[in-house]
N, C-alpha and C positions, 0 to 999 in steps of 0.2 A: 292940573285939573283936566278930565276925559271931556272930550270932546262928544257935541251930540251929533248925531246921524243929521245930514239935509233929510226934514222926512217930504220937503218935495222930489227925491230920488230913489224911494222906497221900493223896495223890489216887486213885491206884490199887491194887487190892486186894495182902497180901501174903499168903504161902505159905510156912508152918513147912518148912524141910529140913535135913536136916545131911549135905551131899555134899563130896566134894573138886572144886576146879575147878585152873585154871592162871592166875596171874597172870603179866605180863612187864614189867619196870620197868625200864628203862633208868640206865644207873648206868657212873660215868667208872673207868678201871682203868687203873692202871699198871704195864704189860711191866716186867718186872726180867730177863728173860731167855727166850729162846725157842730150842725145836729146832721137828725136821718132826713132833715126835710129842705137842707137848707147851710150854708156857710156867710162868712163876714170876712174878705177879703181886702186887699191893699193892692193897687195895682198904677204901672205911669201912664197908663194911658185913659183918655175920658173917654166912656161908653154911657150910652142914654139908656133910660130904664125901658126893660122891655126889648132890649138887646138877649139875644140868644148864644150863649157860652155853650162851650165842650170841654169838660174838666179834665184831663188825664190826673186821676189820683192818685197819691201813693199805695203800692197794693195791686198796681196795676188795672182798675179798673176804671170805665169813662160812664161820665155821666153829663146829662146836657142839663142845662137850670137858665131860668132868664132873670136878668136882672132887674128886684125888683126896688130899691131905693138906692142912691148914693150919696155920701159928702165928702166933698175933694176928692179924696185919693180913697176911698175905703169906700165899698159898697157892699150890699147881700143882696145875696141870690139864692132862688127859689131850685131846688130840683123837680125836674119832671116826672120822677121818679125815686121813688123814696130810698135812701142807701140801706142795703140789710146791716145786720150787726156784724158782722165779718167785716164788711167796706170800713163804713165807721171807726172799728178800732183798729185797722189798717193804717187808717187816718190819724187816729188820736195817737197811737203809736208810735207816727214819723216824726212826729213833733221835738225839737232838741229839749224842751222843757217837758215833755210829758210828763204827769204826776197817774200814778194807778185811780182806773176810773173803771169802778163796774160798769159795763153793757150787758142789759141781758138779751135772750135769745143764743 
């Protein structure tokens, strides 16, 4: 088991604050379902609605959406930004079950 630091020995000075900041933690999700406005995911970790995601999608493009209902382990989310039809079946594409689905545009 690692041992913690004495942090009354700590090298450099600290400073009492109590702010908000932004963490970003990278965390694996699974599409259960996607439109241009919006996906339905599966994920272990619990995020509150109204939480703000960054998607790396397959196809290589990022898109940010917040979420907007959950149960348990599966939730949807909104994009902020609607995926063109290229993204989409980028999407629809990666899928190991994908079945041929028109998109148009």
């Amino acid at each position: 088991m690692a041992s913690q630091p004495d942090i009354d020995h700590r090298r450099d000075p600290r400073f009492n604050t109590e702010c908000r900041a932004m963490a970003r933690v990278a965390i694996s999700v699974t599409i259960l379902d996607v439109s241009a406005n919006g996906l339905r995911a599966r994920i272990s970790l619990p995020l509150a609605v109204g939480t703000l995601l960054k998607f790396s999608l397959p196809g290589g493009s990022e898109h940010h959406a917040r979420i907007a209902w959950h149960d348990g382990d599966v939730f949807g989310c909104e994009f902020m930004k609607t995926l063109n039809s290229h993204e989409l079946r980028r999407v629809v594409e990666a899928s190991s079950n994908a079945a041929p689905v028109a998109i148009s545009g």
